[in-house]
TISE-138632 format. One record per residue (C-alpha): chain; residue in one letter; x, y, z. Coordinates in nm, 3 decimals, decimal comma. Layout:
// TISE-138632
node cadena:A&residuo:A&xx:X&yy:Y&zz:Z
...
END
This chain:
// TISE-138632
node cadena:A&residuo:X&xx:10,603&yy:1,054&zz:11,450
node cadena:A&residuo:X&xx:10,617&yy:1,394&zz:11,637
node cadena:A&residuo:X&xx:10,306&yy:1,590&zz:11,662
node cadena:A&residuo:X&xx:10,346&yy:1,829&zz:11,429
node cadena:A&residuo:X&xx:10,378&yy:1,572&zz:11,137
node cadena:A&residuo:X&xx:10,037&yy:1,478&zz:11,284
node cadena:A&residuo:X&xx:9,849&yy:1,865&zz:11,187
node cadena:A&residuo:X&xx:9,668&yy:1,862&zz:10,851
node cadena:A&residuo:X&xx:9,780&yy:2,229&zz:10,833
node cadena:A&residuo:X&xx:10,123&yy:2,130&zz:10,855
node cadena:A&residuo:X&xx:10,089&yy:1,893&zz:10,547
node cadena:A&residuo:X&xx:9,949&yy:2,137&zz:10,342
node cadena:A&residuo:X&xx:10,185&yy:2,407&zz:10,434
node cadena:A&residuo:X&xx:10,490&yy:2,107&zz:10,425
node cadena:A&residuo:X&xx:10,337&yy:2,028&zz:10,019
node cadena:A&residuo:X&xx:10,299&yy:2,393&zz:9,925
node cadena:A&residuo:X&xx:10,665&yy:2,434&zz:10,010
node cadena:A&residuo:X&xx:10,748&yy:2,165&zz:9,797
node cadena:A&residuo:X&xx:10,561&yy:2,322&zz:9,475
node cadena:A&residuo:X&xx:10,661&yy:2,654&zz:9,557
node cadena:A&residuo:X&xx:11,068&yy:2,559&zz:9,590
node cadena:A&residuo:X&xx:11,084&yy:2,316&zz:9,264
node cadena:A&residuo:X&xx:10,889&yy:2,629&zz:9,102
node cadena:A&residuo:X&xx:11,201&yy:2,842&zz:9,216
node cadena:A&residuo:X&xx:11,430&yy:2,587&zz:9,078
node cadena:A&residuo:X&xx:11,235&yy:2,586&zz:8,750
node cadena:A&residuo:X&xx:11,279&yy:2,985&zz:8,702
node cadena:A&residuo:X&xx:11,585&yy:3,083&zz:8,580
node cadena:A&residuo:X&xx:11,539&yy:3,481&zz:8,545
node cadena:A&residuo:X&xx:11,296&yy:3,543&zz:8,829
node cadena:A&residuo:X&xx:11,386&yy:3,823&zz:9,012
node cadena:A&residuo:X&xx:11,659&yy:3,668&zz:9,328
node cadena:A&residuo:X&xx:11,506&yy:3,934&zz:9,575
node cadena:A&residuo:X&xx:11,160&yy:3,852&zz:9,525
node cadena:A&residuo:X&xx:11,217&yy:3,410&zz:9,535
node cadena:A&residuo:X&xx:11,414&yy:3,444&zz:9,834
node cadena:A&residuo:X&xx:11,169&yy:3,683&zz:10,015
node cadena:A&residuo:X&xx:10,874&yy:3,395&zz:9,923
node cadena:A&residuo:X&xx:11,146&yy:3,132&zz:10,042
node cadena:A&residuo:X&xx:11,230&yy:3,304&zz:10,322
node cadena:A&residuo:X&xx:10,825&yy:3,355&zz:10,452
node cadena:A&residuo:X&xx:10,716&yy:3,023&zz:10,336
node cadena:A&residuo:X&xx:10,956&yy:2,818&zz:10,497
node cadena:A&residuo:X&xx:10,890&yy:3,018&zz:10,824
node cadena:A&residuo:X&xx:10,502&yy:2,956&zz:10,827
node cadena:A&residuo:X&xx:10,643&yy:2,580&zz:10,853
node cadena:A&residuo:X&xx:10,897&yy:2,645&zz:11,067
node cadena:A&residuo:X&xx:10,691&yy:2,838&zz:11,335
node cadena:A&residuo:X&xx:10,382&yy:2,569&zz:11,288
node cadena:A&residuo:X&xx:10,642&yy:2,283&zz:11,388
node cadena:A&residuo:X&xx:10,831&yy:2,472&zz:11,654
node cadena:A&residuo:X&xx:10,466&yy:2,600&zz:11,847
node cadena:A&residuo:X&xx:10,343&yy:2,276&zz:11,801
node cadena:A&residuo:X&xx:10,658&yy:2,139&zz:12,068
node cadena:A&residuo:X&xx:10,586&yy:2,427&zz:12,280
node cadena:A&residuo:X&xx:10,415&yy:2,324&zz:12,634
node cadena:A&residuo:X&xx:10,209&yy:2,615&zz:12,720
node cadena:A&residuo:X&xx:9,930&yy:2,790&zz:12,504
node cadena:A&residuo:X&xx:10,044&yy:3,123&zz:12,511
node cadena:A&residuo:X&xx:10,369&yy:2,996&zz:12,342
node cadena:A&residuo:X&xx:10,228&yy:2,797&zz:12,126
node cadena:A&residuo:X&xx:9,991&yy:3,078&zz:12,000
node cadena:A&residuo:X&xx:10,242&yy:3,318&zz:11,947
node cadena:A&residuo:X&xx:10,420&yy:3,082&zz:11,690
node cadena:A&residuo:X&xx:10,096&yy:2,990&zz:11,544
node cadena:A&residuo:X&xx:10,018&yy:3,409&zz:11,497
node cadena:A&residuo:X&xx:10,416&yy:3,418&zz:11,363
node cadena:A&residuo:X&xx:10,304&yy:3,111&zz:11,109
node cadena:A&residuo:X&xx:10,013&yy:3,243&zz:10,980
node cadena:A&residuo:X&xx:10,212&yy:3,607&zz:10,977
node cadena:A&residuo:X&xx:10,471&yy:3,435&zz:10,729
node cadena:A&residuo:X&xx:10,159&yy:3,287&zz:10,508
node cadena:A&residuo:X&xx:10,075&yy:3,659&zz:10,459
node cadena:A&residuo:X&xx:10,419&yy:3,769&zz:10,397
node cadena:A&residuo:X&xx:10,448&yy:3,453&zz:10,124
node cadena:A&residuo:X&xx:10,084&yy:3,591&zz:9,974
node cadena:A&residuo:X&xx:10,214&yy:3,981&zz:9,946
node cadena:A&residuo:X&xx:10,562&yy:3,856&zz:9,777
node cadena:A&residuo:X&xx:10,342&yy:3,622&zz:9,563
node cadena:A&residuo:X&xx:10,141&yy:3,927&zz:9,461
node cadena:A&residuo:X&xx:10,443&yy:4,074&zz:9,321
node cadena:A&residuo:X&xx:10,573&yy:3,755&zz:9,128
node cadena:A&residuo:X&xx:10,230&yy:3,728&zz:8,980
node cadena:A&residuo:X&xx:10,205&yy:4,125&zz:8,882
node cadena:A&residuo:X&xx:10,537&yy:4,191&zz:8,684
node cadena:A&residuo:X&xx:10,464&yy:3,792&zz:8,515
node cadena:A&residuo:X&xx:10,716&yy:3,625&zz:8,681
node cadena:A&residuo:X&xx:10,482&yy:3,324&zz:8,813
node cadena:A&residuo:X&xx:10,167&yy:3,206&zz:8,537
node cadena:A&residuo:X&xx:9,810&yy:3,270&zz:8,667
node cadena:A&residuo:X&xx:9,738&yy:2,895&zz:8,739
node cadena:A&residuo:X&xx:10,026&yy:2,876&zz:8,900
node cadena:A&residuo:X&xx:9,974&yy:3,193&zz:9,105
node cadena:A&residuo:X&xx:9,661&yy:3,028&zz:9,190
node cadena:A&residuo:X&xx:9,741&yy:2,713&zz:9,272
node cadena:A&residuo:X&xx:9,977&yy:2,835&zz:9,517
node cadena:A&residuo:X&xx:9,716&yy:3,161&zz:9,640
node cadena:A&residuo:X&xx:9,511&yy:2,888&zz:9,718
node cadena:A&residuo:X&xx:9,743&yy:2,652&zz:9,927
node cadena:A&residuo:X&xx:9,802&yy:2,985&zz:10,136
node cadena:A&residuo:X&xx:9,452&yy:3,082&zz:10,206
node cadena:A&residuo:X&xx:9,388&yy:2,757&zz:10,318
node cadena:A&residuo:X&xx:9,679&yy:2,727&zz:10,555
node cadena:A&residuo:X&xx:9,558&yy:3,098&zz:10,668
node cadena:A&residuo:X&xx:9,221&yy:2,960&zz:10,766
node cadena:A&residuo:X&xx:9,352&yy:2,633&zz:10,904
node cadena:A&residuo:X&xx:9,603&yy:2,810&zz:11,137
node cadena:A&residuo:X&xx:9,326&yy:3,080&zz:11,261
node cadena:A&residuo:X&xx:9,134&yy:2,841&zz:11,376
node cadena:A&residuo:X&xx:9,448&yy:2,644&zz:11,592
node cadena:A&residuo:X&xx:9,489&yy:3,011&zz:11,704
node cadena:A&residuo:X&xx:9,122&yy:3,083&zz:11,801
node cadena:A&residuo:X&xx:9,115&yy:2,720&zz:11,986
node cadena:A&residuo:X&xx:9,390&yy:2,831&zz:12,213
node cadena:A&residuo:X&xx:9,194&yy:3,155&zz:12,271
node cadena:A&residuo:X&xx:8,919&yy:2,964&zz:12,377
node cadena:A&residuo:X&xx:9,132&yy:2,724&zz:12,594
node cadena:A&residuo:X&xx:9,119&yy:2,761&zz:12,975
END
């Protein structure tokens, strides 16, 4: 198992992904620019999380932490859009608001540890 598969943060982040890509696959009609942006972000918070978690020093590793929880803003701000012209349903929206927020907070405080670290 590597160590990233290990992080809470990066399961949550790893299942929101999930919901938010079978949603894409699921809405014919949704505006291409918009699903690919939230793609595009999501997939990155992931992406960064697993590739600073393999990184050796903490400076490195922050910096693709702050990059991570960057993309869960970018994925919130696109989500904001799908939700206001009524491309995505409000429990949906929610649901997935939610998932992000959490990941937010859970990667804030990897990036505030590493702060702290000597």
């Amino acid at each position: 198992m590597f160590d990233f598969e290990k992080l809470d943060v990066y399961q949550e982040v790893r299942t929101l992904n999930a919901k938010v890509l079978r949603w894409m696959l699921s809405s014919a009609g949704v505006d291409i620019y918009l699903t690919d942006q939230l793609k595009r972000a999501s997939l990155k918070a992931l992406l960064n999380l697993a590739e600073g978690t393999g990184r050796m020093n903490n400076a490195d590793k922050r910096k693709y932490y702050v990059d991570a929880r960057s993309a869960v803003f970018e994925s919130v701000a696109a989500l904001h859009l799908l939700f206001d012209t009524g491309a995505i349903e409000s429990t949906l929206y929610e649901e997935f608001y939610n998932g992000y927020d959490k990941a937010s907070r859970m990667l804030l405080g990897m990036i505030r540890s590493l702060d702290g670290a000597a």
